[in-house]
N, CA, C and O atoms as a MOPAC input file, in Angstrom:
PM7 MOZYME 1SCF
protein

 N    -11.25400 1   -14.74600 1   -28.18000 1
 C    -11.25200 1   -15.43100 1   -26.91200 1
 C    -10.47400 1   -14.61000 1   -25.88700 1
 O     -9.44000 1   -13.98300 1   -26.12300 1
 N    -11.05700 1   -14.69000 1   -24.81500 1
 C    -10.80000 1   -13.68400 1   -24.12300 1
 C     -9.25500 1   -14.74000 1   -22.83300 1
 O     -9.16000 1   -15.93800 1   -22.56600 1
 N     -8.54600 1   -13.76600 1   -22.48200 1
 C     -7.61500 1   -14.37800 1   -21.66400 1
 C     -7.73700 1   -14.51600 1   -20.48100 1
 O     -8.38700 1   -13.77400 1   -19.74400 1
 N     -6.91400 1   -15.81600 1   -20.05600 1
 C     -7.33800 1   -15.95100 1   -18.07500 1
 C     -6.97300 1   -14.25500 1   -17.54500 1
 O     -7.85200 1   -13.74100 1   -16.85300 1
 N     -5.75100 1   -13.42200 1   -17.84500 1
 C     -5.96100 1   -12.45600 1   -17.17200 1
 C     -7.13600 1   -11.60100 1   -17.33700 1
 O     -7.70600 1   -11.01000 1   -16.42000 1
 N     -7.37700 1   -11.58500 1   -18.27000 1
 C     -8.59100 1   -10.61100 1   -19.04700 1
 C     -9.80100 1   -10.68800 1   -18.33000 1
 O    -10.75600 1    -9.93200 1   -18.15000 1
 N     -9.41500 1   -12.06400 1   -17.89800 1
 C    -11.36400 1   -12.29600 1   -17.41600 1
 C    -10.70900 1   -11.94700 1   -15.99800 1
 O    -11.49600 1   -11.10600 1   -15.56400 1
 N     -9.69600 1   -12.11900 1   -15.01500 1
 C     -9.37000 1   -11.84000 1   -13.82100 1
 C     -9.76400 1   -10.48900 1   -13.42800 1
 O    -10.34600 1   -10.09400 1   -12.41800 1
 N     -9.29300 1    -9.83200 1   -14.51000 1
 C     -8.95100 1    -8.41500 1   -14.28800 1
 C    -10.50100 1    -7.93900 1   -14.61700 1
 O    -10.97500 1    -7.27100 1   -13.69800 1
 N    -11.30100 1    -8.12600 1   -15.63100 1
 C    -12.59500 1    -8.02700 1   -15.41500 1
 C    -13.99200 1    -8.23800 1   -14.02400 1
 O    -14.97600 1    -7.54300 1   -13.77200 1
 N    -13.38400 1    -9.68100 1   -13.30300 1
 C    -13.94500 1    -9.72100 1   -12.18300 1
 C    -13.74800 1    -9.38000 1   -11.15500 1
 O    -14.54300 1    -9.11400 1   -10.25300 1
 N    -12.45200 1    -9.34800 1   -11.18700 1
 C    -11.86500 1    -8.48700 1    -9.73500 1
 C    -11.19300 1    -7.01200 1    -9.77800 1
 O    -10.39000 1    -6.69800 1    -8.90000 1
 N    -11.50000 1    -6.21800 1   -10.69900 1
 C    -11.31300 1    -4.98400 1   -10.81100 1
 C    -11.86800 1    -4.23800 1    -8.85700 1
 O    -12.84400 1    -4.29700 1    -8.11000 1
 N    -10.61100 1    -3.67700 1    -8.87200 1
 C    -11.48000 1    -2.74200 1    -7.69800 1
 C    -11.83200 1    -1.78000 1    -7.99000 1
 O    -12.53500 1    -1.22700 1    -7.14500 1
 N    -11.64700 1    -1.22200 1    -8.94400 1
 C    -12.69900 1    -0.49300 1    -9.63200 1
 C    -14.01600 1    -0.69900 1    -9.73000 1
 O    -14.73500 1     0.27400 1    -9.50000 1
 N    -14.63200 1    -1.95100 1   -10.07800 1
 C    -15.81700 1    -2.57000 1   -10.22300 1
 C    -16.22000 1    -2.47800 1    -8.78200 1
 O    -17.37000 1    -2.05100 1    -8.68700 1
 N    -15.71000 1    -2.71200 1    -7.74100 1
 C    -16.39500 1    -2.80200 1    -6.54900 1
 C    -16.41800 1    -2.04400 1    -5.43500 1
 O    -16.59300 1    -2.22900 1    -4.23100 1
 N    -16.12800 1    -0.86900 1    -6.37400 1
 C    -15.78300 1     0.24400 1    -5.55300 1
 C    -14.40400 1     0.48100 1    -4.82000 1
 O    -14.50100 1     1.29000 1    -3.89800 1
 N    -13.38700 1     0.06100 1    -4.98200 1
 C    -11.95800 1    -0.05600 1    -3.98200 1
 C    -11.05100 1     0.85000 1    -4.59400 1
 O    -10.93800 1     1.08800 1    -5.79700 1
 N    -10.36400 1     1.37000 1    -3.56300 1
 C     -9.65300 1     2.33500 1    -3.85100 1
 C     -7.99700 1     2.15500 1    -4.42100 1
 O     -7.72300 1     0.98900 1    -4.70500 1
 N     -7.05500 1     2.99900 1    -4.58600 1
 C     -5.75700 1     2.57900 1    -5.00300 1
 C     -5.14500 1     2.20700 1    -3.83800 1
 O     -5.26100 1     3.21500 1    -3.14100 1
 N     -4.51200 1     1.30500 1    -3.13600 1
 C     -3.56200 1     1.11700 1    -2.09500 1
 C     -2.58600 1     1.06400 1    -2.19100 1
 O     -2.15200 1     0.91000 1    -3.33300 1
 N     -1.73800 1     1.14600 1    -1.18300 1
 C     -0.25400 1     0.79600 1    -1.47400 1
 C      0.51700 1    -0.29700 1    -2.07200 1
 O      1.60700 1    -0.43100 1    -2.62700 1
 N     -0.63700 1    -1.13600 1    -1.68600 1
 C      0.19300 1    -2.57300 1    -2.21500 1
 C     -0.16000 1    -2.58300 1    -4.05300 1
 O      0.54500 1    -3.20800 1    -4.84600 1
 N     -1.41300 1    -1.73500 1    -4.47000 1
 C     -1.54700 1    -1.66300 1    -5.68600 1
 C     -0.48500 1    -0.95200 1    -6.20900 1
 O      0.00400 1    -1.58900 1    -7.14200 1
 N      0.10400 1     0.13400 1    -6.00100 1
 C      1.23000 1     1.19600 1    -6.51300 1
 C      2.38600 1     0.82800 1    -6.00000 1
 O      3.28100 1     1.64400 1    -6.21800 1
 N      2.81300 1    -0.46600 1    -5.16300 1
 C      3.72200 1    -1.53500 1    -5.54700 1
 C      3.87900 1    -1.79000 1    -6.30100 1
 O      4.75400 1    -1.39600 1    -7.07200 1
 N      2.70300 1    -2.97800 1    -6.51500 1
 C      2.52900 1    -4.35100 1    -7.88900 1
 C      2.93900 1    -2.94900 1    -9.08400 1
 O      3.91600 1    -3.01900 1    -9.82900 1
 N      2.23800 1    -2.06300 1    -9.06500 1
 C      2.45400 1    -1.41400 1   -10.71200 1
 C      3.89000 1    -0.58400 1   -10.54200 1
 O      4.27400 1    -0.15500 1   -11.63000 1
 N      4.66300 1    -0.30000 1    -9.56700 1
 C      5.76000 1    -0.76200 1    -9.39800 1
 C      6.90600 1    -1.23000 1    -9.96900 1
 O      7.84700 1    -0.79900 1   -10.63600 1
 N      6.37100 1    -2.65400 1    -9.30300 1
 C      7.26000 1    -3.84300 1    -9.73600 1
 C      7.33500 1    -4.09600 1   -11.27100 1
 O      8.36500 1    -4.20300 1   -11.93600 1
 N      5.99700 1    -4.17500 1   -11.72400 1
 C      5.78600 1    -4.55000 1   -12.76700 1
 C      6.20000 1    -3.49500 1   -13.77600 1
 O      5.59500 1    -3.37500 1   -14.84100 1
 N      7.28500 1    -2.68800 1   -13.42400 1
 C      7.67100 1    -1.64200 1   -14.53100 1
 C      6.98300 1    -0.11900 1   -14.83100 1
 O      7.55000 1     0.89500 1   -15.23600 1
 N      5.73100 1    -0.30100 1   -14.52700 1
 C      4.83300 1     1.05100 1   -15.03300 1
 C      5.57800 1     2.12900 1   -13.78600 1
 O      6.03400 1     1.91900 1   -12.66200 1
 N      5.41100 1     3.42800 1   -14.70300 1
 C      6.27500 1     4.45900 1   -14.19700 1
 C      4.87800 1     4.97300 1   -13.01600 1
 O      3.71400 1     4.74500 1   -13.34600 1
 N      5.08900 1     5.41600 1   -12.15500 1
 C      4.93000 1     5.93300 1   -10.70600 1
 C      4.70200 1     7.74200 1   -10.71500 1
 O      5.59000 1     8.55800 1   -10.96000 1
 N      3.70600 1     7.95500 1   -10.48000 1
 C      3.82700 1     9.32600 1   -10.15400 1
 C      4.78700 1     9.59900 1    -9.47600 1
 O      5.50400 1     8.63500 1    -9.21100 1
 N      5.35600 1    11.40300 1    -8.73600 1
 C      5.72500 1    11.25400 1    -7.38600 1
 C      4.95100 1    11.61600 1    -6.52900 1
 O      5.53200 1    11.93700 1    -5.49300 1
 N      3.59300 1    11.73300 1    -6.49400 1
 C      2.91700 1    11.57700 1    -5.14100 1
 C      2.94500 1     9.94300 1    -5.08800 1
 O      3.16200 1     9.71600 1    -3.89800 1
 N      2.83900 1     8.70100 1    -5.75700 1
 C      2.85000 1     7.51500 1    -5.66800 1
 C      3.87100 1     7.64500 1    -5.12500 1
 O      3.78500 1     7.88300 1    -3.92100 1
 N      5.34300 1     7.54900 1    -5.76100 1
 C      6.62100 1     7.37100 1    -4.92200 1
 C      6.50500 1     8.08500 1    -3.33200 1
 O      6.97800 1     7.44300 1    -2.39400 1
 N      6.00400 1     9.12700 1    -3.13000 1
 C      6.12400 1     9.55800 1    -1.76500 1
 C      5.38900 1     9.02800 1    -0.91400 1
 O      5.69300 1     8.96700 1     0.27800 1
 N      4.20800 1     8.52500 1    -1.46100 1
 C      3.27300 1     7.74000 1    -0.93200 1
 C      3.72900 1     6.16600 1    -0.49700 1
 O      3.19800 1     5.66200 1     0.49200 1
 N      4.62200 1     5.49800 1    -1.18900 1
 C      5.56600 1     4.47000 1    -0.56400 1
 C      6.79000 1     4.69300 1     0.49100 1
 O      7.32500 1     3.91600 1     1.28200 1
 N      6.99200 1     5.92300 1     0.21500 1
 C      8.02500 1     6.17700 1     0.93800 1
 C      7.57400 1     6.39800 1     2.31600 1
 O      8.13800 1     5.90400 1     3.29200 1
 N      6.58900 1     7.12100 1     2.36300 1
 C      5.66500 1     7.70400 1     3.88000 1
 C      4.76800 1     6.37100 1     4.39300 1
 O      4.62700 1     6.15400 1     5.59600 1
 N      4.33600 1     5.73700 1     3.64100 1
 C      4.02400 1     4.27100 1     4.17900 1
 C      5.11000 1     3.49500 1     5.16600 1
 O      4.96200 1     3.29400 1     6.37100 1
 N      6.38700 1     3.06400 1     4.23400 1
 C      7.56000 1     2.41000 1     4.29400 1
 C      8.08100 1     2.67500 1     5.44200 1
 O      8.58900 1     1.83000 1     6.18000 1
 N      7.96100 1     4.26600 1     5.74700 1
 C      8.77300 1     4.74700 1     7.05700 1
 C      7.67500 1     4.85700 1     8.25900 1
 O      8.21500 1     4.55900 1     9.32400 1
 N      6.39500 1     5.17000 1     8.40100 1
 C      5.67200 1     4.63800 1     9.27900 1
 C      5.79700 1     3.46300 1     9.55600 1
 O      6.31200 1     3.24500 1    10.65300 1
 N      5.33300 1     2.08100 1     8.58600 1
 C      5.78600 1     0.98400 1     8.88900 1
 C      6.75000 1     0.79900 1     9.77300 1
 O      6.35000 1     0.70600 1    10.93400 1
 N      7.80100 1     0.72000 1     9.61900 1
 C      8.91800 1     0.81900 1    10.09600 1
 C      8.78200 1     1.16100 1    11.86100 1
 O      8.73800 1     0.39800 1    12.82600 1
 N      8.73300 1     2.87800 1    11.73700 1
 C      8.36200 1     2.79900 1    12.88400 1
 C      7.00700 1     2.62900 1    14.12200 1
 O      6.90700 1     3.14100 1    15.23700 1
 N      6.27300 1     1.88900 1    13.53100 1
 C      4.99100 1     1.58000 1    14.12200 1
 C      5.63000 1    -0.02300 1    14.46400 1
 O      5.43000 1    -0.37300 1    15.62800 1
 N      6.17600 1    -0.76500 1    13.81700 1
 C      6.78500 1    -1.74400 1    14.31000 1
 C      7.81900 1    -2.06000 1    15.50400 1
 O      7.67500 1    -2.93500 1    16.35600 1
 N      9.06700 1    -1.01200 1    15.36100 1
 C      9.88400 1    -0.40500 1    16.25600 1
 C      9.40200 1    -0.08600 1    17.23700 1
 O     10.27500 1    -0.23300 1    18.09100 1
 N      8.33700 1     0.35300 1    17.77800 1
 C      8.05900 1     0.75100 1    18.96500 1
 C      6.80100 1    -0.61800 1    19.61600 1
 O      6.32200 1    -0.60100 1    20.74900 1
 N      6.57000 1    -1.44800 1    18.78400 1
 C      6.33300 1    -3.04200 1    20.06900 1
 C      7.06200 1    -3.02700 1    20.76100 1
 O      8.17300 1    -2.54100 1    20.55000 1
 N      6.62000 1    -3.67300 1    22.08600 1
 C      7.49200 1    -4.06600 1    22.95000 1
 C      7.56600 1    -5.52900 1    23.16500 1
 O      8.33100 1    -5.99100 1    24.01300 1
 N      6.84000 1    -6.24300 1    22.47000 1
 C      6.81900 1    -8.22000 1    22.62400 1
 C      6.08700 1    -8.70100 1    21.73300 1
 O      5.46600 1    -7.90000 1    21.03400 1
 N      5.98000 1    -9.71700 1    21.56100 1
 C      5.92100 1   -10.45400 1    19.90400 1
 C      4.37200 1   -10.23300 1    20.16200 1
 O      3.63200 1    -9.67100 1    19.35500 1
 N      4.09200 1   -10.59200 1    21.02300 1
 C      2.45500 1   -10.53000 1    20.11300 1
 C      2.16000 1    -8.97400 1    19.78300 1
 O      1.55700 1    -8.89200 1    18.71300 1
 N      2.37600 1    -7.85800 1    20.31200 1
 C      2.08500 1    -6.85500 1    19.65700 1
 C      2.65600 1    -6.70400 1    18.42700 1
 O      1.98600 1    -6.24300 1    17.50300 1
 N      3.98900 1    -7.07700 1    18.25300 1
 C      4.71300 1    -6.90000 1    17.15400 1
 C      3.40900 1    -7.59000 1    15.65600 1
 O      2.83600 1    -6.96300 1    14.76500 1
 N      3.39700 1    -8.72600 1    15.92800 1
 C      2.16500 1    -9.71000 1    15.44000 1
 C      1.08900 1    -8.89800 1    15.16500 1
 O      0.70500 1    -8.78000 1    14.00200 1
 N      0.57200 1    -8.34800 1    16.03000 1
 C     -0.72000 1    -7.62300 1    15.68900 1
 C     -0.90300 1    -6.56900 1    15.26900 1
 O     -2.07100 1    -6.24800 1    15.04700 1
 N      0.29800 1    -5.51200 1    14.96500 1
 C      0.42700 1    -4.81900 1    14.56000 1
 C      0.74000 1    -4.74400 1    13.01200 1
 O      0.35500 1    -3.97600 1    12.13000 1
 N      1.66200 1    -5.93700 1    13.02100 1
 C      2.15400 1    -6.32400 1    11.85300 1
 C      0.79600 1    -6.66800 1    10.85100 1
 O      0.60500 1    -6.46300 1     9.65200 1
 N      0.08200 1    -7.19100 1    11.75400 1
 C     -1.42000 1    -7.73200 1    10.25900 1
 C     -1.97200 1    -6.32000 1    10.25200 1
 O     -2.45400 1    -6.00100 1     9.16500 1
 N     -2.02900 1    -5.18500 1    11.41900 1
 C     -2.78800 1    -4.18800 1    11.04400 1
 C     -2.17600 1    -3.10300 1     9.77000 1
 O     -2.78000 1    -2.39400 1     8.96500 1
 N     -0.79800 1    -3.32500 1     9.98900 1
 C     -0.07100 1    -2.40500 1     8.83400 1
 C     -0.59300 1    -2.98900 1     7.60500 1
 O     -0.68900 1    -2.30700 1     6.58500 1
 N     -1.11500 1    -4.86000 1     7.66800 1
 C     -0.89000 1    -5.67500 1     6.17500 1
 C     -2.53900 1    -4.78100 1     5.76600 1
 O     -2.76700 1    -4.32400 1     4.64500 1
 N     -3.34400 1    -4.70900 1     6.73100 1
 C     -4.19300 1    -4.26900 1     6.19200 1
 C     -4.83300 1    -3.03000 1     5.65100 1
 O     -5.86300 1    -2.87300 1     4.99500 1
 N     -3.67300 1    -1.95000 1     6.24100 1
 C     -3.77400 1    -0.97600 1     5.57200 1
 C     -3.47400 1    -1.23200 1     4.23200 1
 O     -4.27500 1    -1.21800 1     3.29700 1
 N     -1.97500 1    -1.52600 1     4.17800 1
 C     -1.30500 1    -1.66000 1     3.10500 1
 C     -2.17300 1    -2.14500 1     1.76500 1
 O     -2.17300 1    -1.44800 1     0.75000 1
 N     -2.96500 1    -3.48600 1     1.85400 1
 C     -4.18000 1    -3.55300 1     1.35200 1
 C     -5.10800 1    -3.00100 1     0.45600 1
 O     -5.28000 1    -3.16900 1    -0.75200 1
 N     -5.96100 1    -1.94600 1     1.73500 1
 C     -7.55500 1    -1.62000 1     1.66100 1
 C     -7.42800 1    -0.16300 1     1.80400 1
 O     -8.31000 1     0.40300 1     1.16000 1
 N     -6.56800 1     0.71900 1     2.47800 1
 C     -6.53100 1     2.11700 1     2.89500 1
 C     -6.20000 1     2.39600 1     1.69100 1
 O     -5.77300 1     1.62800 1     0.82900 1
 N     -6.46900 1     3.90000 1     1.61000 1
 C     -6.04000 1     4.86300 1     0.23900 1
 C     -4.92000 1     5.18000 1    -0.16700 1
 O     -4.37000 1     5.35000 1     0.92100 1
 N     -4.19100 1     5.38200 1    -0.88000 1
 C     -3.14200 1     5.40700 1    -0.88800 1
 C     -2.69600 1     6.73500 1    -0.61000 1
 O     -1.64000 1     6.88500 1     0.00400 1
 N     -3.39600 1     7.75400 1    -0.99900 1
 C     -3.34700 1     9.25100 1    -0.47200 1
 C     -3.38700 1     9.46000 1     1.11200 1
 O     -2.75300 1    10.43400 1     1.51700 1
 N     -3.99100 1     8.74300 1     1.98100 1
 C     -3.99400 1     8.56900 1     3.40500 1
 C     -2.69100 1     8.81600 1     3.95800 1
 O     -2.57100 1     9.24400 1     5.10600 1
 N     -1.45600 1     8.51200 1     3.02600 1
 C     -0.25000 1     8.28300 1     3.20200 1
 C      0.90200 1     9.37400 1     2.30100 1
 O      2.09500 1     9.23600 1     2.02900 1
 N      0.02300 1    10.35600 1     2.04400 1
 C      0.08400 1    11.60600 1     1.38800 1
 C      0.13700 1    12.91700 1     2.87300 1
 O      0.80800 1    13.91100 1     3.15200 1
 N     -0.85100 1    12.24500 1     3.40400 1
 C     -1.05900 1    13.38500 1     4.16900 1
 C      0.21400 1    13.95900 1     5.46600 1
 O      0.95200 1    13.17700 1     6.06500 1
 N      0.20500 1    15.06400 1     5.60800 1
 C      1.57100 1    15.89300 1     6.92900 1
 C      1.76500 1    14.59900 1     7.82500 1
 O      2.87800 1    14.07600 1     7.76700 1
 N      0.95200 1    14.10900 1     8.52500 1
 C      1.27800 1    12.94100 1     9.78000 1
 C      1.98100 1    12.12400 1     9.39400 1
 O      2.89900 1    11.78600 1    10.14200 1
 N      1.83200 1    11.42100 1     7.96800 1
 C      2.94700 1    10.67100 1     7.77700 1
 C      3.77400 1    10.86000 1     6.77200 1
 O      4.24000 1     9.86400 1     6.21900 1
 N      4.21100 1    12.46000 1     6.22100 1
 C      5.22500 1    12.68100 1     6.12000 1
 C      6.92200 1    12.63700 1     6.15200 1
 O      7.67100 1    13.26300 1     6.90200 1
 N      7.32000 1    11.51700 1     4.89600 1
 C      8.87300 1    11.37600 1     5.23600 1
 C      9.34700 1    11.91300 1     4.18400 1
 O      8.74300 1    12.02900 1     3.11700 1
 N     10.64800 1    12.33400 1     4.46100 1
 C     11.95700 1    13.42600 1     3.33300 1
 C     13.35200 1    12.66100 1     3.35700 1
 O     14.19200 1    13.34400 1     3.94400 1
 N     13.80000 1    11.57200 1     2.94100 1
 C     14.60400 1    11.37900 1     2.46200 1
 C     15.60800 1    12.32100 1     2.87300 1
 O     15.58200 1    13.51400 1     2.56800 1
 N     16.60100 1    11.69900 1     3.65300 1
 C     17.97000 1    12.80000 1     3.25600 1
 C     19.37100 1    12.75300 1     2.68300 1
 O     20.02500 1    13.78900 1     2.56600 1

């Protein structure tokens, strides 16, 4: 007998539907203990600090707002390598 996750993870694989790794996926696996490449780790880190400052520079709540769902949706649906690339490049110091 197969388990409620088992069958979850069977139907909603984004794998199955074509979807790519996101950030919020190399979170959850993350959180949940599994060890992280370091292009994954840099790839949170260069997310984390765009975030940051893509927020910082609103100037009044509703942009703040709308910006804020556009980061949720990267975070999401975008690649996670997207966040690999020179432009959003961060180094820790």
């Amino acid at each position: 007998m197969q388990s409620k996750e088992d069958i979850l993870k069977k139907y909603f694989a984004k794998a199955d539907i074509g979807g790519t790794v996101s950030v919020n996926d190399i979170r959850d696996k993350d959180f949940n203990g599994d060890a992280l490449s370091e292009k994954e780790r840099q790839a949170l880190r260069n997310f984390d600090h765009y975030r940051l400052t893509e927020l910082n520079k609103q100037q009044n709540d509703m942009d703040f707002h709308e910006c804020y769902r556009k980061l949720q949706v990267l975070a999401n649906l975008a690649d996670y390598r997207e966040f690999l690339k020179e432009g959003y490049f961060f180094e820790e110091k």
